[in-house]
VOGU-3710 file (C-alpha; in Angstrom, 3 decimals, decimal comma):
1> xxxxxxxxxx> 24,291/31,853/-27,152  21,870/28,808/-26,925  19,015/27,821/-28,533  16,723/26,218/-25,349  13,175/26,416/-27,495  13,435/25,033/-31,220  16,546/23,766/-31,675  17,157/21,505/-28,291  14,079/20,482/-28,418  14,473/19,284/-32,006
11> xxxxxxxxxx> 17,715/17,458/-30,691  15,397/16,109/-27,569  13,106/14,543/-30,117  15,890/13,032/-32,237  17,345/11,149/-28,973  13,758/9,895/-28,008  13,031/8,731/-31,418  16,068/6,993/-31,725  15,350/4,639/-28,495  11,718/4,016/-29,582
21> xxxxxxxxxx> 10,109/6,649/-27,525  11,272/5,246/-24,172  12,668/7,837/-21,756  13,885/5,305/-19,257  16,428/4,171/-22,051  18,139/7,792/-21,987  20,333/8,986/-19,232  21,815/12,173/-21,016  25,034/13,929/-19,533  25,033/17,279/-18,352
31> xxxxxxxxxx> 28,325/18,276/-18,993  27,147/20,119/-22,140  24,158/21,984/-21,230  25,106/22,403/-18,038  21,492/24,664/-18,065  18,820/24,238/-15,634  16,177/25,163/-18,071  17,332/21,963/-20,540  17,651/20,147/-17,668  13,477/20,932/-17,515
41> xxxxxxxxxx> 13,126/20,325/-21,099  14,500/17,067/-20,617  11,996/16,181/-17,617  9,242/17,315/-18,853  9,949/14,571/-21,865  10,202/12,084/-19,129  13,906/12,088/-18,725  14,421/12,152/-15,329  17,737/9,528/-15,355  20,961/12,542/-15,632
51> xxxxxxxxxx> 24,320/11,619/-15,403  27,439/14,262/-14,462  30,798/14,441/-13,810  30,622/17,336/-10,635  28,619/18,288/-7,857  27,727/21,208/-9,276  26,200/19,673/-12,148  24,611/17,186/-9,955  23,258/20,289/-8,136  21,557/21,939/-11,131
61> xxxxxxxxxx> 20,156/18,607/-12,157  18,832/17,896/-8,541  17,374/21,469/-8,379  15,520/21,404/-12,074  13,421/17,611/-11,170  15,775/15,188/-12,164  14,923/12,163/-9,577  17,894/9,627/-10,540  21,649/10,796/-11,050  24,542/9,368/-11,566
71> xxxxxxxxxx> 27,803/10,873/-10,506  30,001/8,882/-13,634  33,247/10,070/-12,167  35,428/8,204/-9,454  34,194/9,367/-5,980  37,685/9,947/-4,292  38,309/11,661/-1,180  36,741/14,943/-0,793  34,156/13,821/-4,103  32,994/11,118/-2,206
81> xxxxxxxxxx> 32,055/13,356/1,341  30,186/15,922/-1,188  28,424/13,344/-2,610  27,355/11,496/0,352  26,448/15,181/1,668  24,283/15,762/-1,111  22,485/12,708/-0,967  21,724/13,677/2,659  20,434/17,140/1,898  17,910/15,455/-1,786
91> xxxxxxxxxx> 16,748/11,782/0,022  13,979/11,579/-2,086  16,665/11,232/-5,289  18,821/8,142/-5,899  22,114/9,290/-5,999  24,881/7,315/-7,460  28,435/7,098/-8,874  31,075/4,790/-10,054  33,956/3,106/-8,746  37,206/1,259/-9,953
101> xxxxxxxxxx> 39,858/1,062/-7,435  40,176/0,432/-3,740  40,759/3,829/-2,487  37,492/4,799/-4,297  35,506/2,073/-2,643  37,141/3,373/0,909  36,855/6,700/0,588  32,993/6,203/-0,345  32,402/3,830/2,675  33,802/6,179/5,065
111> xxxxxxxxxx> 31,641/9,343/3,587  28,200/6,998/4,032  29,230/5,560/7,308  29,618/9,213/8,578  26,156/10,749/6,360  24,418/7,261/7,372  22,854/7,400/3,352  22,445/5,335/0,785  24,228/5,620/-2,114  23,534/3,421/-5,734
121> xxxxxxxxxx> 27,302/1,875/-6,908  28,228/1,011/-10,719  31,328/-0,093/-11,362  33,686/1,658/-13,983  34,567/-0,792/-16,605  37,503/-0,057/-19,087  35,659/-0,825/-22,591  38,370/0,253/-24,817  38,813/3,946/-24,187  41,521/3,644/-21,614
131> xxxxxxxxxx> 40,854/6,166/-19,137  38,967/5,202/-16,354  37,426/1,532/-15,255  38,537/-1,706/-14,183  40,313/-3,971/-16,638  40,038/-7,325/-14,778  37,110/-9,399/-14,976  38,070/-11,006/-11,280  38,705/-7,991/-10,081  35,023/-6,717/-10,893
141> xxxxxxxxxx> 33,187/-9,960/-9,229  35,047/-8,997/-6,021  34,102/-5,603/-6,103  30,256/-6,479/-6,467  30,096/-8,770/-4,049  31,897/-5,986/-1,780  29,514/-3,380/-2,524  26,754/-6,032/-2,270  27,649/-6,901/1,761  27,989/-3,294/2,784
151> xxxxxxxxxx> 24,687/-1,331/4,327  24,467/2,176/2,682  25,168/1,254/-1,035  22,899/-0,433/-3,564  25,011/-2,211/-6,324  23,385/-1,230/-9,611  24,980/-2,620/-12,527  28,320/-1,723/-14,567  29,188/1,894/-16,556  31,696/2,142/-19,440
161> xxxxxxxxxx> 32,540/5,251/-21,563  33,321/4,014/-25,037  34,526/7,860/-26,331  37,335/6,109/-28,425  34,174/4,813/-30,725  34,515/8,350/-31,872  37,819/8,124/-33,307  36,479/5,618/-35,646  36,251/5,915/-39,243  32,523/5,706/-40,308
171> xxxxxxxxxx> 32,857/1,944/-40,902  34,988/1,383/-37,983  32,152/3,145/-35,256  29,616/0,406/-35,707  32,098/-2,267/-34,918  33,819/-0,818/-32,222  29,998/0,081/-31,001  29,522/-3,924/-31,107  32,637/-4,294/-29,160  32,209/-2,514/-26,248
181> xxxxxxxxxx> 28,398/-3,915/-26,238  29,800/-7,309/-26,197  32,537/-6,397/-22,969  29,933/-5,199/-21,238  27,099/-8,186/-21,801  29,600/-10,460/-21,064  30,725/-9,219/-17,947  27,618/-9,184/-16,748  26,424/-12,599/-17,305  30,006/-13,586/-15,654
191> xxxxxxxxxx> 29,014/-11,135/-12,456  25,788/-12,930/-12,391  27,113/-16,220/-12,437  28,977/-15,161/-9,270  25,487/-14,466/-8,069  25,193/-10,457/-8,221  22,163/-9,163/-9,910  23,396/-6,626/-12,316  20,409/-3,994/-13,013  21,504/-1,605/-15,369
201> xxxxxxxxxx> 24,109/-1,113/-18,394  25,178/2,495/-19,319  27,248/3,210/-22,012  27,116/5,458/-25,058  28,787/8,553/-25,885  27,477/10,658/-28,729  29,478/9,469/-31,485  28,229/5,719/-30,704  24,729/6,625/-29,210  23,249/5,739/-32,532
211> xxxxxxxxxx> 24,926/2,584/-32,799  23,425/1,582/-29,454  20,105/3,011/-30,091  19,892/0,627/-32,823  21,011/-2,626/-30,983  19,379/-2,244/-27,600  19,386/-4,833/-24,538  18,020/-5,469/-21,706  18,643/-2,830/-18,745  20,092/-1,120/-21,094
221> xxxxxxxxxx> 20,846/2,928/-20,126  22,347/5,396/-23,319  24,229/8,530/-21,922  24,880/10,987/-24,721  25,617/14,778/-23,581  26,768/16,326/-26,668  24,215/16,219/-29,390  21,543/17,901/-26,459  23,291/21,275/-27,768  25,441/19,585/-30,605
231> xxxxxxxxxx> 28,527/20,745/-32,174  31,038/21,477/-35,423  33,060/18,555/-34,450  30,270/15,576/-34,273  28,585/17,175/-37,315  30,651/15,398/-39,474  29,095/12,174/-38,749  26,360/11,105/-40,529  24,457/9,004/-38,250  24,342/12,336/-36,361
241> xxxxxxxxxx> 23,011/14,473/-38,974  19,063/14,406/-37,644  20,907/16,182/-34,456  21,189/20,665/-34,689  23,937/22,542/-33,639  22,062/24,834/-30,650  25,358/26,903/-29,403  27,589/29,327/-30,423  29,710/32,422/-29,353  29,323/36,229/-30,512
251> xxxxxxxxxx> 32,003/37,500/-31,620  32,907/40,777/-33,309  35,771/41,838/-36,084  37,800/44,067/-34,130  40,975/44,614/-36,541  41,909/44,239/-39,715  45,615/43,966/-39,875  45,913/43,493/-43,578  43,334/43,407/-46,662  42,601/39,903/-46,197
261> xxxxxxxxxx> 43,082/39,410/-42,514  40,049/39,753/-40,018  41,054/40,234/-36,402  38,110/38,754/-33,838  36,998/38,895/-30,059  36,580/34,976/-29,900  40,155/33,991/-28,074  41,216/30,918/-26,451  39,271/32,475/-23,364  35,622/32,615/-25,346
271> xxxxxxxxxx> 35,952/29,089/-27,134  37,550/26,171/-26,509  40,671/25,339/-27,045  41,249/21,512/-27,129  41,532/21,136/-30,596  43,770/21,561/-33,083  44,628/25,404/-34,290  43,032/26,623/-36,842  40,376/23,726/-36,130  38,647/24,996/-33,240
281> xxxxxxxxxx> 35,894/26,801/-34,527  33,544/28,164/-37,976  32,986/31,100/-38,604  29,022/32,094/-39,861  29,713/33,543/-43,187  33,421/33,359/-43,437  33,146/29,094/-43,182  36,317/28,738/-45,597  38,493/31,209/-43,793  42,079/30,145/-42,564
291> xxxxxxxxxx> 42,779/30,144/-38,619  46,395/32,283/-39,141  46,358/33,115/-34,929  44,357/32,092/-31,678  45,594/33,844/-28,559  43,912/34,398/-25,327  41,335/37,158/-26,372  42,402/37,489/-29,778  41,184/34,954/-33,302  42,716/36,006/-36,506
301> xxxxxxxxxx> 41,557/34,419/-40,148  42,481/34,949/-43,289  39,905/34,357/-46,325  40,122/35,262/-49,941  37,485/37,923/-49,896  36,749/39,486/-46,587  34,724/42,717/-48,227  32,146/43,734/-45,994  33,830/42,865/-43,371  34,086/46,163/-41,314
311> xxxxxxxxxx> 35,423/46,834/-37,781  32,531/46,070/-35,108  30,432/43,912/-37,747  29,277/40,684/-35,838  29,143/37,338/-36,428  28,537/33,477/-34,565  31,673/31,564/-34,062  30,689/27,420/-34,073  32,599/25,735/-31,844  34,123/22,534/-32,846
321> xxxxxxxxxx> 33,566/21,140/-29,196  30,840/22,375/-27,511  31,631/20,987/-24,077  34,693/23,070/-22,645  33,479/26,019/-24,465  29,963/26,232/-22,667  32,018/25,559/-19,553  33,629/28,952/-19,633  30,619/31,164/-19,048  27,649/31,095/-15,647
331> xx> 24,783/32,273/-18,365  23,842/32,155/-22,073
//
């Protein structure tokens, strides 16, 4: 279940206000959502900037008016002939992704050369969170001027996903929000140096959107996905609290295998899973109750009172992370 009226657009509001207003400062992920009609909630704001992780994602954004997207996930082989495909099909929309390695960069110059399109290039730059991104400062200037002598791409700036921000403390997330800031401004001015404009800056995941939205720079681009539908997990941070949770699962009691045990229809295959048992979800009503079981289609709790609590009586289970779990289901 999602709230697309009140409650995103409550959450819409709090990421405008928190850049001043300026849609051309947001650049929100769909990996959330993943919903066409937020997707038009979001452009009718003036957020047309969308950033992804999969074609199909790319698709729905394409398809519901955004006009700039930005595939933030390395191109390589059959990514990179989609993309250039789907480029082909949209022309009017600036199409883009990221690279960090040379297979990427070959891969995505052998997709345009066959499409004949152009294609916007940021490069993936490791800020701290390990994953993805180029680690070398040397190795970055060579890649722009690379993408800068090739026909068919447009070299656009630099993209880092600071996610580890979130594993912060509450003191810690502001400094390691400065941090990552700092990599990134300093990079550029060394790219430029080398004599490659560099447009655009993206960064920002939820938990350090704020912390950006505060300290903004020039070219600056903030990508938050989760707090569009928010979730359990972020809640816990204050600097997120003007944000509303907007999704949640039915679920229904469907045994109760002892007086204070409450059998539900919210398994591993209705919610997500990533975290922690026993951590992966609230129930509405039954907030304090103890995750004893999650199994594939089965939740069991325990709580200290579970009186009126009948067989078939319904309730909303919040999940902790709202990402995987809206990517189990087509429709809510």
């Amino acid at each position: 279940m999602i709230d697309c009226n009140a409650t995103t657009a409550i959450n819409i509001q709090s990421m405008l206000r928190m850049v001043g207003y300026d849609p051309a400062r947001l650049r929100p992920h769909v990996k959330t959502h993943k919903c066409g009609k937020i997707v038009r909630q979001l452009v009718s704001e003036g957020i047309t900037r969308h950033k992804c992780a999969t074609l199909r994602e790319a698709e729905v954004l394409v398809e519901n008016g955004a006009t700039d997207i930005l595939l933030a996930y390395p191109a390589v082989g059959p990514l990179a002939i989609g993309l250039s495909r789907l480029a082909a099909k949209w022309p009017k929309v600036l199409f883009s992704t990221v690279i960090d390695s040379p297979t990427g960069w070959a891969d995505l110059s052998n997709a345009v050369r066959d499409t004949r399109v152009q294609l916007g290039i940021f490069l993936e730059i490791d800020v701290g969170h390990g994953r993805t991104g180029v680690s070398e400062l040397d190795f970055a200037v060579e890649f722009a001027r690379m993408i800068s002598s090739i026909p068919g791409f447009r070299f656009r700036g630099l993209h880092g996903y600071d996610g580890h921000v979130g594993s912060g403390s509450a003191s810690d997330r502001p400094v390691l929000a400065a941090k990552v800031r700092e990599h990134l401004t300093s990079w550029k001015q060394a790219i430029e140096r080398a004599g490659f404009h560099v447009e655009t800056l993206i960064l920002a995941g939820s938990p350090s959107f704020p912390h950006h939205a505060a300290n903004l720079l020039s070219g600056m681009e903030l990508s938050p996905g989760t707090v569009v539908l928010h979730d359990w997990g972020y809640g816990k941070h204050a600097e997120l609290a003007c944000f509303v949770q907007a999704v949640a699962v039915l679920t229904r009691v469907i045994g109760r295998p002892t007086e204070n045990r409450l059998t539900f229809d919210c398994g591993s295959k209705a919610i997500a899973c990533d975290q922690p048992s026993g951590a992966r979800l609230v129930l509405e009503g039954l907030e304090n109750a103890r995750g004893v079981l999650h199994n594939e289609e089965h939740l069991v709790v325990e709580a200290e009172s579970t009186e009126g609590w009948a067989v078939g009586k319904a309730t909303l289970a919040w999940p902790v992370h709202a990402c995987p779990t809206s990517a189990w289901y087509d429709e809510a």
